[in-house]
C-alpha positions as CSV (number, residue, x, y, z in Angstrom):
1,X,28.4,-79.4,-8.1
2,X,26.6,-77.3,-5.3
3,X,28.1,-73.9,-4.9
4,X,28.9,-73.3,-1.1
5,X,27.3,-70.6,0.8
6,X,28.8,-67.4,0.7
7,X,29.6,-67.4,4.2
8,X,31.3,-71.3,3.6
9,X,33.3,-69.7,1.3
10,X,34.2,-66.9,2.8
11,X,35.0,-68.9,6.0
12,X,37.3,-71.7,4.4
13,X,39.0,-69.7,1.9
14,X,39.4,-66.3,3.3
15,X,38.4,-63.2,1.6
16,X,41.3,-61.8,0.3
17,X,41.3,-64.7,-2.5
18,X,38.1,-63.4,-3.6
19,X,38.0,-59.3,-2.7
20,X,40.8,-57.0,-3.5
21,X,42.2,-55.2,-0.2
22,X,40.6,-52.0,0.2
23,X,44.0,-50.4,0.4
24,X,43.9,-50.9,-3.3
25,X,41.6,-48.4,-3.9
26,X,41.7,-46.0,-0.7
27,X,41.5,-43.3,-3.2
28,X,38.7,-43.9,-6.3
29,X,35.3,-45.1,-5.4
30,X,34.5,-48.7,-6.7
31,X,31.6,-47.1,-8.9
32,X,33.3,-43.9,-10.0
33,X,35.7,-46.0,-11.8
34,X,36.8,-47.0,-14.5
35,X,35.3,-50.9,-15.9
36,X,37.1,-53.8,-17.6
37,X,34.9,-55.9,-19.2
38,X,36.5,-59.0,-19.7
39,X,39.4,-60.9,-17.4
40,X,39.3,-65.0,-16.4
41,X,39.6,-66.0,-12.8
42,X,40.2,-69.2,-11.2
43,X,41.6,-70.2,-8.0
44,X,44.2,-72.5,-6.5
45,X,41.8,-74.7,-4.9
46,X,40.6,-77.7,-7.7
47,X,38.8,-79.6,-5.0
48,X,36.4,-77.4,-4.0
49,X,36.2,-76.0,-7.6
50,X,37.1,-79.5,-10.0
51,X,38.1,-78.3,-13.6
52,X,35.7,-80.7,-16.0
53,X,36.1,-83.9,-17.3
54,X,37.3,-82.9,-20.3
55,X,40.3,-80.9,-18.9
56,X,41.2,-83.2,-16.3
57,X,44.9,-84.1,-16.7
58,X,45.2,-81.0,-18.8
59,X,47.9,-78.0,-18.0
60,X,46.2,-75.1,-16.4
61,X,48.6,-72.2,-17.3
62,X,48.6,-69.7,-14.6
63,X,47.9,-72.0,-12.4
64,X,45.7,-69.5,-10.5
65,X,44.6,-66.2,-11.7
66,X,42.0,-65.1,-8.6
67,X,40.6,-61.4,-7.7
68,X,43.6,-60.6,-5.7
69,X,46.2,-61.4,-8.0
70,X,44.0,-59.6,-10.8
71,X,43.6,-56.7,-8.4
72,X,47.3,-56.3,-8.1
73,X,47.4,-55.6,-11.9
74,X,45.0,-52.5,-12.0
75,X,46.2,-50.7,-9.0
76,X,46.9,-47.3,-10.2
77,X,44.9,-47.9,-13.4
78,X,42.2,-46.5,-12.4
79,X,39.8,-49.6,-13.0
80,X,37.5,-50.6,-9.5
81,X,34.6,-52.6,-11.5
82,X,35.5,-56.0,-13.7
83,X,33.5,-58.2,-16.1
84,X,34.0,-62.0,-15.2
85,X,34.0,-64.6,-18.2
86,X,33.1,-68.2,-16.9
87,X,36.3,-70.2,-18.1
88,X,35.9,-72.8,-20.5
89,X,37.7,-75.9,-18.6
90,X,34.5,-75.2,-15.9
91,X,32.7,-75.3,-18.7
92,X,28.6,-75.6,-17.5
93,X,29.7,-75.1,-13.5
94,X,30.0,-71.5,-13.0
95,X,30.2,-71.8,-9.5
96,X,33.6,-69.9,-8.5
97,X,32.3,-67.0,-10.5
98,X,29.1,-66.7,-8.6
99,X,31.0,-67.0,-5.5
100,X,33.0,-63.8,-6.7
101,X,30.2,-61.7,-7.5
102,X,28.6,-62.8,-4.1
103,X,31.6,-61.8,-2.4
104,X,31.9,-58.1,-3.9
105,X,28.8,-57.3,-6.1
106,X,29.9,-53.8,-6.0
107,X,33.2,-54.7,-7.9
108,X,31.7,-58.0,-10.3
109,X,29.3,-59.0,-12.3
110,X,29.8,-62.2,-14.7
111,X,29.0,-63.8,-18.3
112,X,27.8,-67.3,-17.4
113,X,28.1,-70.5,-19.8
114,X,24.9,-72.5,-19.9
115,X,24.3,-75.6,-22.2
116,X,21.5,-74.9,-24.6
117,X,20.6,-78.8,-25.2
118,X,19.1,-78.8,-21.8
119,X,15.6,-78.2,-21.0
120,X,14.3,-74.6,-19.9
121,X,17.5,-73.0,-20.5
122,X,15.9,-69.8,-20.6
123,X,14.7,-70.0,-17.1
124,X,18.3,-70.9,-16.2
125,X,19.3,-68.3,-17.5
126,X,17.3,-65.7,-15.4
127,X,17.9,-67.6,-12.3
128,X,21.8,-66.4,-13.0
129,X,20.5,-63.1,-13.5
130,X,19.6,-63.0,-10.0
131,X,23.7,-63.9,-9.1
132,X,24.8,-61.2,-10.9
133,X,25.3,-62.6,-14.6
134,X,24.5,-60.4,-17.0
135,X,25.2,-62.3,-20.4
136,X,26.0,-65.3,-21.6
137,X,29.3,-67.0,-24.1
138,X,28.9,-68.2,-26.9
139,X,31.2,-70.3,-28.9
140,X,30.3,-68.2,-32.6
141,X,32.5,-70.7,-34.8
142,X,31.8,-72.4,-37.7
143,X,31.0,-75.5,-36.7
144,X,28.9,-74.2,-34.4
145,X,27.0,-71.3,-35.6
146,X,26.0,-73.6,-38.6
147,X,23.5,-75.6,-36.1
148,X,21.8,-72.1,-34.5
149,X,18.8,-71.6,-36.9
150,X,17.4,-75.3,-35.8
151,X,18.6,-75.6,-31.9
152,X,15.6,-74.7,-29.8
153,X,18.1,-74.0,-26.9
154,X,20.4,-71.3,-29.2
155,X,17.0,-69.5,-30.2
156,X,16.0,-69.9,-26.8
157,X,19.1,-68.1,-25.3
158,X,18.1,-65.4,-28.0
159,X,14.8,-64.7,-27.0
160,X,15.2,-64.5,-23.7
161,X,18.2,-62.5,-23.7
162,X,16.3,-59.9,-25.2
163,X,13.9,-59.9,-22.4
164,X,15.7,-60.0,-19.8
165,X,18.3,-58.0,-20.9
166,X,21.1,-60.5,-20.8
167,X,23.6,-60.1,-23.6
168,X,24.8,-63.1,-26.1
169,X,28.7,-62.7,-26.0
170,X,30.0,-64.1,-28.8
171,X,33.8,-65.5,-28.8
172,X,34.1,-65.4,-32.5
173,X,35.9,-64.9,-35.8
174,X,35.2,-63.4,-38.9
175,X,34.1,-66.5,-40.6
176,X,30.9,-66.3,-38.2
177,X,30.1,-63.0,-38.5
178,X,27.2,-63.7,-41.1
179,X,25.5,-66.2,-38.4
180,X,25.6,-63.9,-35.8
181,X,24.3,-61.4,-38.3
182,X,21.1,-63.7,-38.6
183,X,20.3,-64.2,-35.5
184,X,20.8,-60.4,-35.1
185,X,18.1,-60.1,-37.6
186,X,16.0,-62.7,-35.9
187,X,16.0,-61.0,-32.4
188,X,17.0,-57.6,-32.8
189,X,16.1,-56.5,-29.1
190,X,18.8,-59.0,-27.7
191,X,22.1,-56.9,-27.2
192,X,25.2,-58.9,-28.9
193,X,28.8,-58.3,-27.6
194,X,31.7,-59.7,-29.8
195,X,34.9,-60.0,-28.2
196,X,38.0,-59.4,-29.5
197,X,37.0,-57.3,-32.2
198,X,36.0,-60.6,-33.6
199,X,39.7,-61.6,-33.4
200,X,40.4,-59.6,-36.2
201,X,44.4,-59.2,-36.7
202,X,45.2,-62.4,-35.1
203,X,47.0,-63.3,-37.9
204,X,49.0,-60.1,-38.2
205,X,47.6,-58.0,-40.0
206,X,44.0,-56.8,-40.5
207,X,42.2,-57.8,-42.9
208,X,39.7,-54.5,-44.6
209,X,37.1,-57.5,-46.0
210,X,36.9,-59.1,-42.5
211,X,36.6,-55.9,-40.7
212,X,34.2,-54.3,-43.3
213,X,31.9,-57.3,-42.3
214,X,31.9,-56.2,-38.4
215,X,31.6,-52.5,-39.5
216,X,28.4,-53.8,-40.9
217,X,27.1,-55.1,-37.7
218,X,26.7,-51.3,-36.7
219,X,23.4,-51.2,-38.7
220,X,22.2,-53.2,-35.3
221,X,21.8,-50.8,-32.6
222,X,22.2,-53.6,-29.9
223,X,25.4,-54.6,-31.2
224,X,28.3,-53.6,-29.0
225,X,32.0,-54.7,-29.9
226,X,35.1,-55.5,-27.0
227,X,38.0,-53.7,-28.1
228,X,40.1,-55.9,-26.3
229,X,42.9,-58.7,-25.8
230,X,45.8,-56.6,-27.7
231,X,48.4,-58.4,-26.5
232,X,46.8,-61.5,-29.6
233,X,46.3,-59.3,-32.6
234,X,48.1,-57.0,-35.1
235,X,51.7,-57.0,-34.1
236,X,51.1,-57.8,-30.6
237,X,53.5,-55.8,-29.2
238,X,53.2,-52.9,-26.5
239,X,52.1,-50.1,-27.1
240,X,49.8,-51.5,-29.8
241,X,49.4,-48.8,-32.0
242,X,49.1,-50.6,-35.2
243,X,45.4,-51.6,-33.4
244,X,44.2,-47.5,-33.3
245,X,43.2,-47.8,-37.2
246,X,41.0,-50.1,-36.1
247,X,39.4,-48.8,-33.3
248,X,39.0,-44.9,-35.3
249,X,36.9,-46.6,-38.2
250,X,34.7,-49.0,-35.4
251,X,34.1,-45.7,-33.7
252,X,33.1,-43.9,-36.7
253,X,30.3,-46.8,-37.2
254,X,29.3,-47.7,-33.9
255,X,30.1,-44.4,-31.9
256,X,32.0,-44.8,-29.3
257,X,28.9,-45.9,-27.1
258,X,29.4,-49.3,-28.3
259,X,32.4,-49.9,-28.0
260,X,33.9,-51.3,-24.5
261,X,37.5,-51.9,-23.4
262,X,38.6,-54.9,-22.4
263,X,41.8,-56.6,-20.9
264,X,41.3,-60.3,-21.6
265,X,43.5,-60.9,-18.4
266,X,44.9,-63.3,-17.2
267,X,46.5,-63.8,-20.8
268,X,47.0,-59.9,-21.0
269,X,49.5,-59.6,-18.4
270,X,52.2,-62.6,-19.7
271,X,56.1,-61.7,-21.0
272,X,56.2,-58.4,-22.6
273,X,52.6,-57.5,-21.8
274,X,51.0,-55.3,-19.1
275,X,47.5,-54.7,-17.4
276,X,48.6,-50.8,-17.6
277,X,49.7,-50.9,-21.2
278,X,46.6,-52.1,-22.2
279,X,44.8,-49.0,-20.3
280,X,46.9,-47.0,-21.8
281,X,46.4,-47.5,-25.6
282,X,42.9,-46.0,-25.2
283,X,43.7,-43.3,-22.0
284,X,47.0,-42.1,-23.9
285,X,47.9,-43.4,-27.5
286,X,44.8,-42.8,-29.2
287,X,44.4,-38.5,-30.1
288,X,41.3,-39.2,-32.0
289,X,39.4,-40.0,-29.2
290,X,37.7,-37.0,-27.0
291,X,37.8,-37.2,-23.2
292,X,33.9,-37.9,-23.3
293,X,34.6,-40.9,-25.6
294,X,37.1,-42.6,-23.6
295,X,35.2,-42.5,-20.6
296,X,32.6,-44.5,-23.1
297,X,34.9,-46.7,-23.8
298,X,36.4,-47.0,-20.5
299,X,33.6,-47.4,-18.2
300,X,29.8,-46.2,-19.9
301,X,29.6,-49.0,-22.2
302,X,30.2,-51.7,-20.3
303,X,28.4,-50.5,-17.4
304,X,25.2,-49.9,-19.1
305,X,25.5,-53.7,-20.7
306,X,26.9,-55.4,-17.4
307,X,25.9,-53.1,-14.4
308,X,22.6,-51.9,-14.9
């Protein structure tokens, strides 16, 4: 599908969809604060932006989660600068995110989805670069990560991340951890962001083995983890406490320079759970964290991966 023009867009769907009212943030400028480094859009409109064929038919649930509505849920957090994820029913089209980031590039930048099976991905790859992605998901599962040492495209994706300083964000669990620890191996240069804290505690409770295998990752200096989507893991309840633990031993092994904070919105801000209590787990309910290392995780980290 051809992306529309910025000013097509702009024109048809009016900017408010896309741009959060200035009103919003009258009072913090949009680079002085703080970043989240992970949240889904989508819009209303699936005409102009189809979902594909292999979610047609299928339940979107919200049915739209778009910059406004997000921007509603951080007023008076503090948070002016967000990390788009490409959603997976676009899967390869990553048009409404590009039409985001062209709308506000101040306020956006994006991790794209490419397929690797196609030829020059690479090049692909930095053409997005020039729209404002700056990384790239990856679908770290078993059944996938067991193909990466023999797909050109995957090794590809590697190399060139590493230079042109596009990140390989990895959606993953602990059962991939050793793949990704490869590849690591293999392209050391390229910067690696696993989400979720590798979805740790989804289950309920977290697991020493698993996380002793993504304190390990630390020996990587271009390894950076999302502390992120609390509302899935541990006890998943507000204010998620149970998750500080955590956090205090992957800031003992990465430093807190590593380590960025994340919403996961839209899915953060369902029932019980709230764009604010996720802020404030990191800017209230953790004492082991200094002032200096919050901001890390609140803003430095993620702009130095995302916005630079």
């Amino acid at each position: 599908m051809n992306s529309p023009t910025r000013r097509t867009f702009l024109t048809t769907t009016g900017a408010l969809s896309l741009a959060p009212a200035a009103s919003l943030f009258a009072n913090t400028a949009v680079k002085d604060g703080l970043i989240d480094a992970h949240v889904h859009v989508w819009p209303a409109d699936r005409e102009r932006y189809p979902t594909a064929d292999s979610f047609i038919g299928k339940k979107i649930e919200p049915a739209v989660f778009d910059p406004a509505i997000l921007s509603a849920h951080q007023q008076g957090t503090g948070v002016t600068r967000t990390v788009l994820i490409q959603m997976s029913f676009y899967q390869y089209d990553n048009s409404y995110m590009l039409d985001v980031i062209a709308a506000d590039p101040d306020r956006y930048r994006g991790v794209a989805i490419v397929d690797e099976n196609v030829a020059a991905v690479g090049a692909r790859m930095k053409e997005l670069r020039e729209n404002g992605v700056r990384g790239f998901r990856l679908y770290a599962f078993p059944d996938r990560t067991k193909d990466w040492a023999g797909s050109a495209g995957i090794n590809e994706m590697w190399k060139v991340g590493g230079e042109a300083g596009l990140a390989m964000c990895c959606l993953t669990d602990p059962a991939s951890l050793p793949a990704i620890k490869g590849m690591c191996e293999k392209y050391p240069e390229t910067s690696v962001v696993i989400d979720h804290f590798a979805r740790i505690g989804a289950n309920g409770t977290v697991d020493p083995a698993e996380l002793a295998q993504l304190l390990a990752l630390a020996t990587f200096k271009n390894v950076y983890v999302k502390t992120s989507a609390f509302y899935a893991l541990g006890k998943k309840k507000p204010p998620y406490t149970d998750l500080a633990p955590m956090i205090r031993q992957l800031r003992d092994a990465y430093g807190s320079g590593r380590l960025m904070w994340a919403s996961d919105c839209p899915y953060q801000v369902q029932g019980e759970h709230t764009y604010a209590a996720s802020v404030g787990l990191v800017q209230d309910k953790i004492d082991f964290l200094s002032a200096e290392e919050k901001n890390d995780l609140m803003k430095n980290t993620a702009e130095k991966v995302f916005f630079s």
